[in-house]
Predicted model as a PDB file, atoms N, CA, C, CB and O in Angstrom, pLDDT in the B-factor column:
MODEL        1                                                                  
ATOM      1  N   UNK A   1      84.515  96.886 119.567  1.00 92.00           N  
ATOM      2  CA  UNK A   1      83.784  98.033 120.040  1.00 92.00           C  
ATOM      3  C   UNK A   1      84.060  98.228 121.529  1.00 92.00           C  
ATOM      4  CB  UNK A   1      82.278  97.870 119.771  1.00 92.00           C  
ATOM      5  O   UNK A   1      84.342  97.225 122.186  1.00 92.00           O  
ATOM      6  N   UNK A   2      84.005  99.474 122.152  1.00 96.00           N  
ATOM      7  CA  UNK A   2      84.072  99.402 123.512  1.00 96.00           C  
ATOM      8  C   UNK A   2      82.749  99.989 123.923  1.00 96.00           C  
ATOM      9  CB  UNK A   2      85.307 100.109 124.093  1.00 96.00           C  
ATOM     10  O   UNK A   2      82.055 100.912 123.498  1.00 96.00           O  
ATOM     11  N   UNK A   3      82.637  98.992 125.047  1.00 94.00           N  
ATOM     12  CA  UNK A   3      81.326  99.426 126.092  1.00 94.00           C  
ATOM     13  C   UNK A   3      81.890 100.009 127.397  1.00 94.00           C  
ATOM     14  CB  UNK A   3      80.300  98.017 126.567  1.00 94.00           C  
ATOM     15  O   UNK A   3      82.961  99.768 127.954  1.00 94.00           O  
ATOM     16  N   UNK A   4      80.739 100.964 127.792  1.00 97.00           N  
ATOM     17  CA  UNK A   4      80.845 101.679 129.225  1.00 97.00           C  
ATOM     18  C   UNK A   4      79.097 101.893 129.277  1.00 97.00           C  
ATOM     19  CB  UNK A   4      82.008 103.431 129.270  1.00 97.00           C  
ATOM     20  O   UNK A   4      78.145 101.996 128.504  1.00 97.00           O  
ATOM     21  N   UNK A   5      79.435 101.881 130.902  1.00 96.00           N  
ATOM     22  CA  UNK A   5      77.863 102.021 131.064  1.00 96.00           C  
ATOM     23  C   UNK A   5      77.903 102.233 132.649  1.00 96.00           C  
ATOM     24  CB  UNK A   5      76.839 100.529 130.496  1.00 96.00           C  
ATOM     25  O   UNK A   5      78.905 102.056 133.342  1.00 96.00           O  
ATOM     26  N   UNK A   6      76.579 102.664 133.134  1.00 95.00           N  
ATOM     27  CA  UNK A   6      76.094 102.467 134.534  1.00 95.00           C  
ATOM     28  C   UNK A   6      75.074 101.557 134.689  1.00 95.00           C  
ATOM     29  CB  UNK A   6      75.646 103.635 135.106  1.00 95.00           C  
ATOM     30  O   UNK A   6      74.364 101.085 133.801  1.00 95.00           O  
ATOM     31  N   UNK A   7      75.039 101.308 136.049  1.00 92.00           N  
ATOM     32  CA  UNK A   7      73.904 100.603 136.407  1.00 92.00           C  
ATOM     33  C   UNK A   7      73.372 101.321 138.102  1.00 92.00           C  
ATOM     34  CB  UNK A   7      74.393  98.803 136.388  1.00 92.00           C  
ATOM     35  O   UNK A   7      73.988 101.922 138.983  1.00 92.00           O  
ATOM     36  N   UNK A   8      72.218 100.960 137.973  1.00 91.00           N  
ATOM     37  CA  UNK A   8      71.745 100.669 139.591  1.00 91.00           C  
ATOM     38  C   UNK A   8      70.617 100.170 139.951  1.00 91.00           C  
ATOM     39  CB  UNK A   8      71.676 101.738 140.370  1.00 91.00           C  
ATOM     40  O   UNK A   8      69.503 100.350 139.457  1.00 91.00           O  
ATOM     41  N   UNK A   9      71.086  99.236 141.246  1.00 85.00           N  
ATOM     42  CA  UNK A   9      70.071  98.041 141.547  1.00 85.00           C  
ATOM     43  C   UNK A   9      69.387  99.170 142.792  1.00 85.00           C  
ATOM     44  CB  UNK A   9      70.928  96.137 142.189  1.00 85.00           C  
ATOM     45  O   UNK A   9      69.888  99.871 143.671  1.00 85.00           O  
ATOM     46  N   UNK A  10      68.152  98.928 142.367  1.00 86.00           N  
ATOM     47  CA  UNK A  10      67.327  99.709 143.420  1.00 86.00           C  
ATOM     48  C   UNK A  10      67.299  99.875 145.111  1.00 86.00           C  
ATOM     49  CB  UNK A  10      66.205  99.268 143.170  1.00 86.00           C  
ATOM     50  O   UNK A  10      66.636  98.966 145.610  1.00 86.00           O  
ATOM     51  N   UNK A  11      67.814 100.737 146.026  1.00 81.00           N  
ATOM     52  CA  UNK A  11      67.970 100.468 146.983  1.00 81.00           C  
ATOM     53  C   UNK A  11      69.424  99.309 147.736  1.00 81.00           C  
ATOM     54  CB  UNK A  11      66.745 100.201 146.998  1.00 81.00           C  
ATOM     55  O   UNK A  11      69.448  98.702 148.807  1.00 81.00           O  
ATOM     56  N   UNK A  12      70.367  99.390 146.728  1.00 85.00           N  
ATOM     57  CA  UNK A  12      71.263  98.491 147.056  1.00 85.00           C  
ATOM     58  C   UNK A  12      73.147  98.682 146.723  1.00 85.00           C  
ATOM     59  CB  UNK A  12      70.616  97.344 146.338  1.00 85.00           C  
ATOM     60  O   UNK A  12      74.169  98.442 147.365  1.00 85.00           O  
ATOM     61  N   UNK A  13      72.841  99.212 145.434  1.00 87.00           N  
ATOM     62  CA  UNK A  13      73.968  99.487 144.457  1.00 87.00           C  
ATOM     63  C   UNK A  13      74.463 100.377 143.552  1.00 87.00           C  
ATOM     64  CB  UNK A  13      73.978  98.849 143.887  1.00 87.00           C  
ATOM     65  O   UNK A  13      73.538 100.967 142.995  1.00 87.00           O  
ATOM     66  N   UNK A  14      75.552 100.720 143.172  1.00 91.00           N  
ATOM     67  CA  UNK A  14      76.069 101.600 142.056  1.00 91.00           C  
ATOM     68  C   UNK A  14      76.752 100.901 141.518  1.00 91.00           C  
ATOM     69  CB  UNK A  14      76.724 102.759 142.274  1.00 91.00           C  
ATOM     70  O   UNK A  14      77.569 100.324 142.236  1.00 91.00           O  
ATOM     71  N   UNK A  15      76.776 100.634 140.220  1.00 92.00           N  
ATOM     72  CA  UNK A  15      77.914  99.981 139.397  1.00 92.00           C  
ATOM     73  C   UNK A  15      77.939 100.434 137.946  1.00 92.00           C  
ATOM     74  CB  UNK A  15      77.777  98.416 139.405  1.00 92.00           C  
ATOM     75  O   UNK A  15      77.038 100.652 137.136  1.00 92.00           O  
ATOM     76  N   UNK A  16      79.240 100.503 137.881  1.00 95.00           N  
ATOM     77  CA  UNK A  16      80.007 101.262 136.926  1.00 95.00           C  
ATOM     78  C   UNK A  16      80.994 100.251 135.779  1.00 95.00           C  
ATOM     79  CB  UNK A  16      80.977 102.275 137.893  1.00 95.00           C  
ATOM     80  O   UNK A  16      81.893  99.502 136.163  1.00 95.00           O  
ATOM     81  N   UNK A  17      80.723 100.375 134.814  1.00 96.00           N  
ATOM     82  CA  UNK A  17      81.580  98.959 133.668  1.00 96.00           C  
ATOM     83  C   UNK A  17      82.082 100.004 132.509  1.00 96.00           C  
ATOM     84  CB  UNK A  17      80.140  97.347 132.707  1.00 96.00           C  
ATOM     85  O   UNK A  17      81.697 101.017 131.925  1.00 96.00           O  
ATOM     86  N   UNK A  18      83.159  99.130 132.554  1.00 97.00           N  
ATOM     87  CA  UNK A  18      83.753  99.579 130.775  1.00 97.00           C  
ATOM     88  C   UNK A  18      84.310  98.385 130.240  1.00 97.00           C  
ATOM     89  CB  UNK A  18      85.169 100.872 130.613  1.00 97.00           C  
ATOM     90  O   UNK A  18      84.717  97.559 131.057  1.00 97.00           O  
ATOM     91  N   UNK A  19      84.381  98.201 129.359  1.00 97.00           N  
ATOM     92  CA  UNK A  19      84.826  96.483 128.568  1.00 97.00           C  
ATOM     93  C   UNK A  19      85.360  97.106 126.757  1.00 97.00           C  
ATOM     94  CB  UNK A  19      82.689  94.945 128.401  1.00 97.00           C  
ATOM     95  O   UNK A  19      85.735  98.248 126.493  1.00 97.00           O  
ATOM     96  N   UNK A  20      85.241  96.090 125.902  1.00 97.00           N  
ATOM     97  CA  UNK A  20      86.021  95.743 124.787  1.00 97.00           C  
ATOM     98  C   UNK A  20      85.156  94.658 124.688  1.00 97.00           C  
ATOM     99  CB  UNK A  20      87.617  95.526 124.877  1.00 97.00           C  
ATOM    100  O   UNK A  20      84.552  94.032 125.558  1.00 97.00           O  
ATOM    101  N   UNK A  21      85.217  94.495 122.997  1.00 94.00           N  
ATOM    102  CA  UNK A  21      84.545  93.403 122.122  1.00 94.00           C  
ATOM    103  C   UNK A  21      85.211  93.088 121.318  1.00 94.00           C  
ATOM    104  CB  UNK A  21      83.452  93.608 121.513  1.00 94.00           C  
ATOM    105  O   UNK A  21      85.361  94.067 120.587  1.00 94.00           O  
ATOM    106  N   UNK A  22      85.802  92.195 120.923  1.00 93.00           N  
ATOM    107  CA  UNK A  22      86.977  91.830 119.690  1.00 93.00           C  
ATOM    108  C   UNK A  22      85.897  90.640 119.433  1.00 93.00           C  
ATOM    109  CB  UNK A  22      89.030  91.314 120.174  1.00 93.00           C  
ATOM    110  O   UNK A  22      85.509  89.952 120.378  1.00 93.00           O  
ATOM    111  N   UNK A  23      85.341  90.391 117.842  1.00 89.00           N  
ATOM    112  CA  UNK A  23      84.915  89.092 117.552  1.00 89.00           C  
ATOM    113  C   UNK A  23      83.739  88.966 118.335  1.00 89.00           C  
ATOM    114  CB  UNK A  23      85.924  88.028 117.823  1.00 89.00           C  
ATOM    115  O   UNK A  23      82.915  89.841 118.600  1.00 89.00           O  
ATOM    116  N   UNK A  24      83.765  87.378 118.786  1.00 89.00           N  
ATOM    117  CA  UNK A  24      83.159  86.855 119.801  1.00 89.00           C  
ATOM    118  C   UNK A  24      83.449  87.233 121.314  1.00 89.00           C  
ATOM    119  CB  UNK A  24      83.344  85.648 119.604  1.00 89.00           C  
ATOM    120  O   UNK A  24      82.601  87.089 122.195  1.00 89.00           O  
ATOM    121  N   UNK A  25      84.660  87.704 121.524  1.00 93.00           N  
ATOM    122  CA  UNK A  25      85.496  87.785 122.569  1.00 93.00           C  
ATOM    123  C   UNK A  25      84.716  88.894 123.071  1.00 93.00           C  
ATOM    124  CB  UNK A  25      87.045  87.950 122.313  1.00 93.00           C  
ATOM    125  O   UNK A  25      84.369  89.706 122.212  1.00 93.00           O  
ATOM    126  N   UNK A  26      84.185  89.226 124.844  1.00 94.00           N  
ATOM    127  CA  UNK A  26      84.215  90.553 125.243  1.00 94.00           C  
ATOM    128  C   UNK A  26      84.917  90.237 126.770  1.00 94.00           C  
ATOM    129  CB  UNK A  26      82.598  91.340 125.193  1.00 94.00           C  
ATOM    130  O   UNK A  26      84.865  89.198 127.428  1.00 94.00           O  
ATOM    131  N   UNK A  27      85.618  91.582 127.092  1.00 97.00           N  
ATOM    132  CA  UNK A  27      86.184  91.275 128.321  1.00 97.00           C  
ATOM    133  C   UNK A  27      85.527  92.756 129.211  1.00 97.00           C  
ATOM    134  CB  UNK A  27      88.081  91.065 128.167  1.00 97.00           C  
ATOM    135  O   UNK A  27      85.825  93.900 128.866  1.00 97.00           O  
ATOM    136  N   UNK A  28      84.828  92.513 130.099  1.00 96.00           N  
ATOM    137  CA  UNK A  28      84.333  93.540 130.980  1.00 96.00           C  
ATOM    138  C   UNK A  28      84.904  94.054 131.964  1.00 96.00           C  
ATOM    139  CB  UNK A  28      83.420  93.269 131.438  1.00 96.00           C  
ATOM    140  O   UNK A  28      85.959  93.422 132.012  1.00 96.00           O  
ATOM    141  N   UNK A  29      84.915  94.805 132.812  1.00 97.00           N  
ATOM    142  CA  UNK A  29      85.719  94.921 134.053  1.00 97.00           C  
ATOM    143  C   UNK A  29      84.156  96.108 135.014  1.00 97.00           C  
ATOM    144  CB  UNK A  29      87.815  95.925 133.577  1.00 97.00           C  
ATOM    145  O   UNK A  29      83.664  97.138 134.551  1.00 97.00           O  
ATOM    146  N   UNK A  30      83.898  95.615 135.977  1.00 95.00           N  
ATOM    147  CA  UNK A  30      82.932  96.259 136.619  1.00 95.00           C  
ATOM    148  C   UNK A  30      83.243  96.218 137.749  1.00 95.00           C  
ATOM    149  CB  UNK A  30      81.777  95.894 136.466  1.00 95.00           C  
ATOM    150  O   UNK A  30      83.525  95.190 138.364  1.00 95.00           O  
ATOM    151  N   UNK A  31      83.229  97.988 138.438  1.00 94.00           N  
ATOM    152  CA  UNK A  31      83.345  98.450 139.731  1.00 94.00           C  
ATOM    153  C   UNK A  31      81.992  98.430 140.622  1.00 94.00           C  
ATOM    154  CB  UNK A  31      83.887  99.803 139.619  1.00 94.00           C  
ATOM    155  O   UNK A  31      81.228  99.212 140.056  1.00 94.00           O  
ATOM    156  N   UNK A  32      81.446  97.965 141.596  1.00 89.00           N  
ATOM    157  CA  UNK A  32      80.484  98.069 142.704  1.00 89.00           C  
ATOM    158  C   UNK A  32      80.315  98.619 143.932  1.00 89.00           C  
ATOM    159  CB  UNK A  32      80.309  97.250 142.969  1.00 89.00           C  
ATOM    160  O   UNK A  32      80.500  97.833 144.862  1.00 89.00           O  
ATOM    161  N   UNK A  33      79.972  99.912 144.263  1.00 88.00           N  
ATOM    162  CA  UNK A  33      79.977 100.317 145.242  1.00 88.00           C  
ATOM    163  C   UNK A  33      78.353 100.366 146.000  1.00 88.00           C  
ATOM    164  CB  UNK A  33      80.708 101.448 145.005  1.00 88.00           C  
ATOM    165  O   UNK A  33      77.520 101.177 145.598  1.00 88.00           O  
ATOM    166  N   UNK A  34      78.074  99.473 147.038  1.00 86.00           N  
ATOM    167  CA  UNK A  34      77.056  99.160 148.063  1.00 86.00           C  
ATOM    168  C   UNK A  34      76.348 100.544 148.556  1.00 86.00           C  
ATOM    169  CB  UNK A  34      77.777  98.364 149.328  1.00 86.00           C  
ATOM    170  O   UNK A  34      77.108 101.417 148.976  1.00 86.00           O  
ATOM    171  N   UNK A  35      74.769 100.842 148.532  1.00 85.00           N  
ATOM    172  CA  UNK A  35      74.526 101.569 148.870  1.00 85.00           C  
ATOM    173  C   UNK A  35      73.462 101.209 149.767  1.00 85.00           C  
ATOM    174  CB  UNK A  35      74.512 102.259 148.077  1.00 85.00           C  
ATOM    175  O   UNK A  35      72.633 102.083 150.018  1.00 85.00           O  
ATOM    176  N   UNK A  36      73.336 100.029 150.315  1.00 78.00           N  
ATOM    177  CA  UNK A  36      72.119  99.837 150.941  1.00 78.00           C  
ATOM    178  C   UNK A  36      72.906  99.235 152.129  1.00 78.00           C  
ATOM    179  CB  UNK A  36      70.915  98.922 150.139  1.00 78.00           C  
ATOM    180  O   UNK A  36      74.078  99.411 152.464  1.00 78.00           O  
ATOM    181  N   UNK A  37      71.782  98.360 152.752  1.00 74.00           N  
ATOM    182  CA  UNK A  37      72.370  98.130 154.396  1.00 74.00           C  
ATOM    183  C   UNK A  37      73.561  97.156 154.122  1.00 74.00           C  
ATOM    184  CB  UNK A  37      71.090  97.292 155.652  1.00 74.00           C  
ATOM    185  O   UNK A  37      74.055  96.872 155.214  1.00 74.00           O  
ATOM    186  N   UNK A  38      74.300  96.455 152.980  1.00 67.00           N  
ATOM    187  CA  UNK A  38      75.282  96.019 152.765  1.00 67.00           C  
ATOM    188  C   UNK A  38      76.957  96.638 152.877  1.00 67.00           C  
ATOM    189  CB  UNK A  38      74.886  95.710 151.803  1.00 67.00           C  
ATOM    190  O   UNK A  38      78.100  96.184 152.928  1.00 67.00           O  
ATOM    191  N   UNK A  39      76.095  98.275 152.876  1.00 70.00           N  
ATOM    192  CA  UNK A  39      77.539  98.975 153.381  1.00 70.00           C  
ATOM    193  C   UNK A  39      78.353  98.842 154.147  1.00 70.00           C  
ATOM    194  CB  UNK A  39      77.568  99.849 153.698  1.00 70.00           C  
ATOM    195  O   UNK A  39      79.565  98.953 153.967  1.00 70.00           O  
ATOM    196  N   UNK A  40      77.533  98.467 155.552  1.00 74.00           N  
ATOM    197  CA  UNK A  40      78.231  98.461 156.331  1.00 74.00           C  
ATOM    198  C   UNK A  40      79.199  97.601 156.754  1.00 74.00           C  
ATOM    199  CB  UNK A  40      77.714  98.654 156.892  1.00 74.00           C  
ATOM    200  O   UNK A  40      80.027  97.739 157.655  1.00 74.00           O  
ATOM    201  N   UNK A  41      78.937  96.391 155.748  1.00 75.00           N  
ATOM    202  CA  UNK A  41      80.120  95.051 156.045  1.00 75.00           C  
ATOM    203  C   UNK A  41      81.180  94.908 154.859  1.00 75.00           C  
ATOM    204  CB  UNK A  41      79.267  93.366 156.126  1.00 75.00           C  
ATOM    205  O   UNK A  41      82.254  94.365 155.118  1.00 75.00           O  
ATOM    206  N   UNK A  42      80.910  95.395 153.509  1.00 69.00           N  
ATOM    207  CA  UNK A  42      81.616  95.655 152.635  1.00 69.00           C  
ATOM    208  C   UNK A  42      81.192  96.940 151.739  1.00 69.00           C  
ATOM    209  CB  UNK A  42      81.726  94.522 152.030  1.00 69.00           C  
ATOM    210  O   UNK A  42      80.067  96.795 151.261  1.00 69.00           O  
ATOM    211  N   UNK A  43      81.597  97.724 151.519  1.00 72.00           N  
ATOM    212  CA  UNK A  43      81.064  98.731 150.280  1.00 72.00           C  
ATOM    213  C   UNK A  43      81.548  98.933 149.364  1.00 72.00           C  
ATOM    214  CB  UNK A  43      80.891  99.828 150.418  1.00 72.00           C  
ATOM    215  O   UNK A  43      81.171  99.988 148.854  1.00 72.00           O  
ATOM    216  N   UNK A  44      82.745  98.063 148.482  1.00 81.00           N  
ATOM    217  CA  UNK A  44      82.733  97.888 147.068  1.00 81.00           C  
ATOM    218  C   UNK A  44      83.785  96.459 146.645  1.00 81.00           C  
ATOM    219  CB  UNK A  44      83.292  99.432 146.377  1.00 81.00           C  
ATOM    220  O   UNK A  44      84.739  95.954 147.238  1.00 81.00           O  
ATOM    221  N   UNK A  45      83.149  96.147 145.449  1.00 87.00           N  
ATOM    222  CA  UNK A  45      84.126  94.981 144.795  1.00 87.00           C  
ATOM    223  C   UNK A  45      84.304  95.584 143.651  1.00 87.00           C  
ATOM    224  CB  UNK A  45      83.578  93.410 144.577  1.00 87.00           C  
ATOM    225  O   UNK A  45      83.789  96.655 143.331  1.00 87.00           O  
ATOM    226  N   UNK A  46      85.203  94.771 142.847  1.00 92.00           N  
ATOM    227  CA  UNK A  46      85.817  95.226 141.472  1.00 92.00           C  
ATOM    228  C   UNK A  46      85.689  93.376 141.116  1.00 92.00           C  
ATOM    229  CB  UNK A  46      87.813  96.254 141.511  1.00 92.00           C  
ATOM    230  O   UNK A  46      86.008  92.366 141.743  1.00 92.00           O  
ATOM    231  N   UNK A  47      85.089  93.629 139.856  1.00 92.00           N  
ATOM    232  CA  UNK A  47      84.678  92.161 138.910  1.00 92.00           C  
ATOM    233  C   UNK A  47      85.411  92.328 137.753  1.00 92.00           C  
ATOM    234  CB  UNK A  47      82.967  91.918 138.411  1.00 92.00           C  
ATOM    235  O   UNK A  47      85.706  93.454 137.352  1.00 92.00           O  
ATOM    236  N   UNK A  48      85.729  91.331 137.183  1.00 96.00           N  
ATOM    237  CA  UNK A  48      86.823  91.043 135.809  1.00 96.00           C  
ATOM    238  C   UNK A  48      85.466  89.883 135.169  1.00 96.00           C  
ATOM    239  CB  UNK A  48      88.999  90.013 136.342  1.00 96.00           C  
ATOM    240  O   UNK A  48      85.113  89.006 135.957  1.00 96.00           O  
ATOM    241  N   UNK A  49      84.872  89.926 133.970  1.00 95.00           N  
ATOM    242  CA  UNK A  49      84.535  89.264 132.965  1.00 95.00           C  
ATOM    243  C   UNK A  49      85.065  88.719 131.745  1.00 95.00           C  
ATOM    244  CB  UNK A  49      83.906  89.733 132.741  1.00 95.00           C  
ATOM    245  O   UNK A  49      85.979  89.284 131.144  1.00 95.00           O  
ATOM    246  N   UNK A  50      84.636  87.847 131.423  1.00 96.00           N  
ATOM    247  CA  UNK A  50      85.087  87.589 129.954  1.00 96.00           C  
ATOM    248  C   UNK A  50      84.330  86.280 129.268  1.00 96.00           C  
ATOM    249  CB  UNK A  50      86.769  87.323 129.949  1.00 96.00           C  
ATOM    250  O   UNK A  50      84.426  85.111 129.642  1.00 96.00           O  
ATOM    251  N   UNK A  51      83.491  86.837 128.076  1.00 93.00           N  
ATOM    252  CA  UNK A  51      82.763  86.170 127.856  1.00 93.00           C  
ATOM    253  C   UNK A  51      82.390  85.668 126.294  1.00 93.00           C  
ATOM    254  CB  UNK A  51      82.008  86.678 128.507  1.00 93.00           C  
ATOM    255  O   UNK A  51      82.485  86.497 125.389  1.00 93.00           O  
ATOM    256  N   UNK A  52      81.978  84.335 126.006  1.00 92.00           N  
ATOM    257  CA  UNK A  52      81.594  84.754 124.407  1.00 92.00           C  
ATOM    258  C   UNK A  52      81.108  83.831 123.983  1.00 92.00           C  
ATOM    259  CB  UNK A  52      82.603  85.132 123.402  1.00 92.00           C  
ATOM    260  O   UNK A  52      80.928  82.671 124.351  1.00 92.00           O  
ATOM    261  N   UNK A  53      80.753  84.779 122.639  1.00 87.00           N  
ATOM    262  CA  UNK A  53      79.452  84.381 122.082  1.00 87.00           C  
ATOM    263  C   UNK A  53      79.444  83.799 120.864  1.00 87.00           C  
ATOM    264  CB  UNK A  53      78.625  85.391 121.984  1.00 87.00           C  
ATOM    265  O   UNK A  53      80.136  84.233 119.943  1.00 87.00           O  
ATOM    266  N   UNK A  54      78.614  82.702 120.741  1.00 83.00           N  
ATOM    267  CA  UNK A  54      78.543  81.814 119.529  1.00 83.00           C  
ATOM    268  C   UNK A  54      78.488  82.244 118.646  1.00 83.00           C  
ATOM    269  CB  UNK A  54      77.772  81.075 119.364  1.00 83.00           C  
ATOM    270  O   UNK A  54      77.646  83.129 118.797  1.00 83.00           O  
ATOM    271  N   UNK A  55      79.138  82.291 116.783  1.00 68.00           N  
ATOM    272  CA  UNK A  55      78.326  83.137 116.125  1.00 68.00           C  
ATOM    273  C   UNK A  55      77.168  82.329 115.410  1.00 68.00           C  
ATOM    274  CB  UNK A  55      79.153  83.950 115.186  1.00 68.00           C  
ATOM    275  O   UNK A  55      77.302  81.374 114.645  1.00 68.00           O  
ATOM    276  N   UNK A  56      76.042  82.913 115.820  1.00 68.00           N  
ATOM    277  CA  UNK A  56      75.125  81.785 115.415  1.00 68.00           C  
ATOM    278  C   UNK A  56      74.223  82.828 114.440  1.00 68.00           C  
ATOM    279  CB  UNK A  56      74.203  80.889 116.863  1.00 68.00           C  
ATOM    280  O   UNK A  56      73.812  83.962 114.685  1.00 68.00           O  
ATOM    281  N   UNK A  57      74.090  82.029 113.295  1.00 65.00           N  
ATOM    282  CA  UNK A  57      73.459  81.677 111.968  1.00 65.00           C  
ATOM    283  C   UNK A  57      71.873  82.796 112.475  1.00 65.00           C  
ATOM    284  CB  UNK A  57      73.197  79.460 111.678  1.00 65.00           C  
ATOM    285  O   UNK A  57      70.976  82.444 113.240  1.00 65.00           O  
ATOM    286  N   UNK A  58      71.973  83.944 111.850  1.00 70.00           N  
ATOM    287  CA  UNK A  58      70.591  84.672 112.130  1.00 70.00           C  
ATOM    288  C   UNK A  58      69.395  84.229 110.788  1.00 70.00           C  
ATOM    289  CB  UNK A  58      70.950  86.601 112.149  1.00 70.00           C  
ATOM    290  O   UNK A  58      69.765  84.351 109.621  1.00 70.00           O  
ATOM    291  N   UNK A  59      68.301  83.839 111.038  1.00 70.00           N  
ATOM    292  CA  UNK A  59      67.270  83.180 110.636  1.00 70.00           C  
ATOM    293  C   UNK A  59      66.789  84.462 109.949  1.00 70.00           C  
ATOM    294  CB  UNK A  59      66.381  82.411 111.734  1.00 70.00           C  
ATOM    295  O   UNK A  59      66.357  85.470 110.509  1.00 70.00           O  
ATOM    296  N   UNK A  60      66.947  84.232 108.562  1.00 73.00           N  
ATOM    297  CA  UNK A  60      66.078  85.800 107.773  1.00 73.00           C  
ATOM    298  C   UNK A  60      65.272  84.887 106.494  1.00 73.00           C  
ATOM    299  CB  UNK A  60      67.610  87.461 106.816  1.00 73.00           C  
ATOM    300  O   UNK A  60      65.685  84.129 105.617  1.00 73.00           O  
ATOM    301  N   UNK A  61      63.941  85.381 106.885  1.00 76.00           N  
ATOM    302  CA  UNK A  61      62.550  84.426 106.284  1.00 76.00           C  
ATOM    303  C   UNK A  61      62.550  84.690 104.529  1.00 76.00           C  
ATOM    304  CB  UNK A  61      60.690  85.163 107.106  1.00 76.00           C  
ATOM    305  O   UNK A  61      62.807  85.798 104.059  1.00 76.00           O  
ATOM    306  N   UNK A  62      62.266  83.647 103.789  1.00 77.00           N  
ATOM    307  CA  UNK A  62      62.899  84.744 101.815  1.00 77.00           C  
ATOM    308  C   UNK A  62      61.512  84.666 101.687  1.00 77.00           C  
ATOM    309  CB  UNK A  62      64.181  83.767  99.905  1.00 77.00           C  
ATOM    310  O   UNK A  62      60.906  83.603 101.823  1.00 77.00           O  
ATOM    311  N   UNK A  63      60.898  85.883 101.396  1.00 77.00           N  
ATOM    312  CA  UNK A  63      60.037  86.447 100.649  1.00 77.00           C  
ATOM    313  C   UNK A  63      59.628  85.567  99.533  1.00 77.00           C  
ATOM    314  CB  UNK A  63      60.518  87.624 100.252  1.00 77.00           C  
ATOM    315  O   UNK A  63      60.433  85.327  98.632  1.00 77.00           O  
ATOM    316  N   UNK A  64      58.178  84.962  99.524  1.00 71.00           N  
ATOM    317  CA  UNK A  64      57.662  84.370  97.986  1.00 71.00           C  
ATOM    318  C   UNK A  64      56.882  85.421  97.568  1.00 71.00           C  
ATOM    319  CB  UNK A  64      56.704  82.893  97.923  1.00 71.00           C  
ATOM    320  O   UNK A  64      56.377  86.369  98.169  1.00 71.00           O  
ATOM    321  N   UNK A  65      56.883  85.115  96.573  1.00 60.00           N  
ATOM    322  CA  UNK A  65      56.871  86.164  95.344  1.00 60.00           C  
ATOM    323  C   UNK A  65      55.803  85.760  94.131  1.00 60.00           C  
ATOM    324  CB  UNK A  65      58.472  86.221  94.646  1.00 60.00           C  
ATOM    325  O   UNK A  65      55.698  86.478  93.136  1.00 60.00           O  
TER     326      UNK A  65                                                      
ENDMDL                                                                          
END                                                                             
């Protein structure tokens, strides 16, 4: 599946992601551009992710009857 999305940290940030999900596998890539008093010493990074997830056993309760 592919993800995209925004974010923003209150008083601080803009950040912007798009990624891919294969499996367990997801690989993100997220842009950051500084909007608070952090501007003035840097105002953006670019982040690379990659992350994953166990497939773990979902717990579904059987109905007695």
């Amino acid at each position: 599946s592919i993800l995209i999305g925004a974010n923003w940290r209150q008083k601080n940030a803009v950040i912007v992601q798009a990624g891919v999900t294969v499996g367990s596998i997801t690989f993100r890539t997220s842009y950051c551009i500084s909007t608070g008093y952090l501007a003035n010493y840097n105002n953006r990074g670019l982040e690379f992710s990659l992350m994953y997830t166990n497939g773990k056993k979902t717990y579904v309760p059987r109905m007695n009857n």
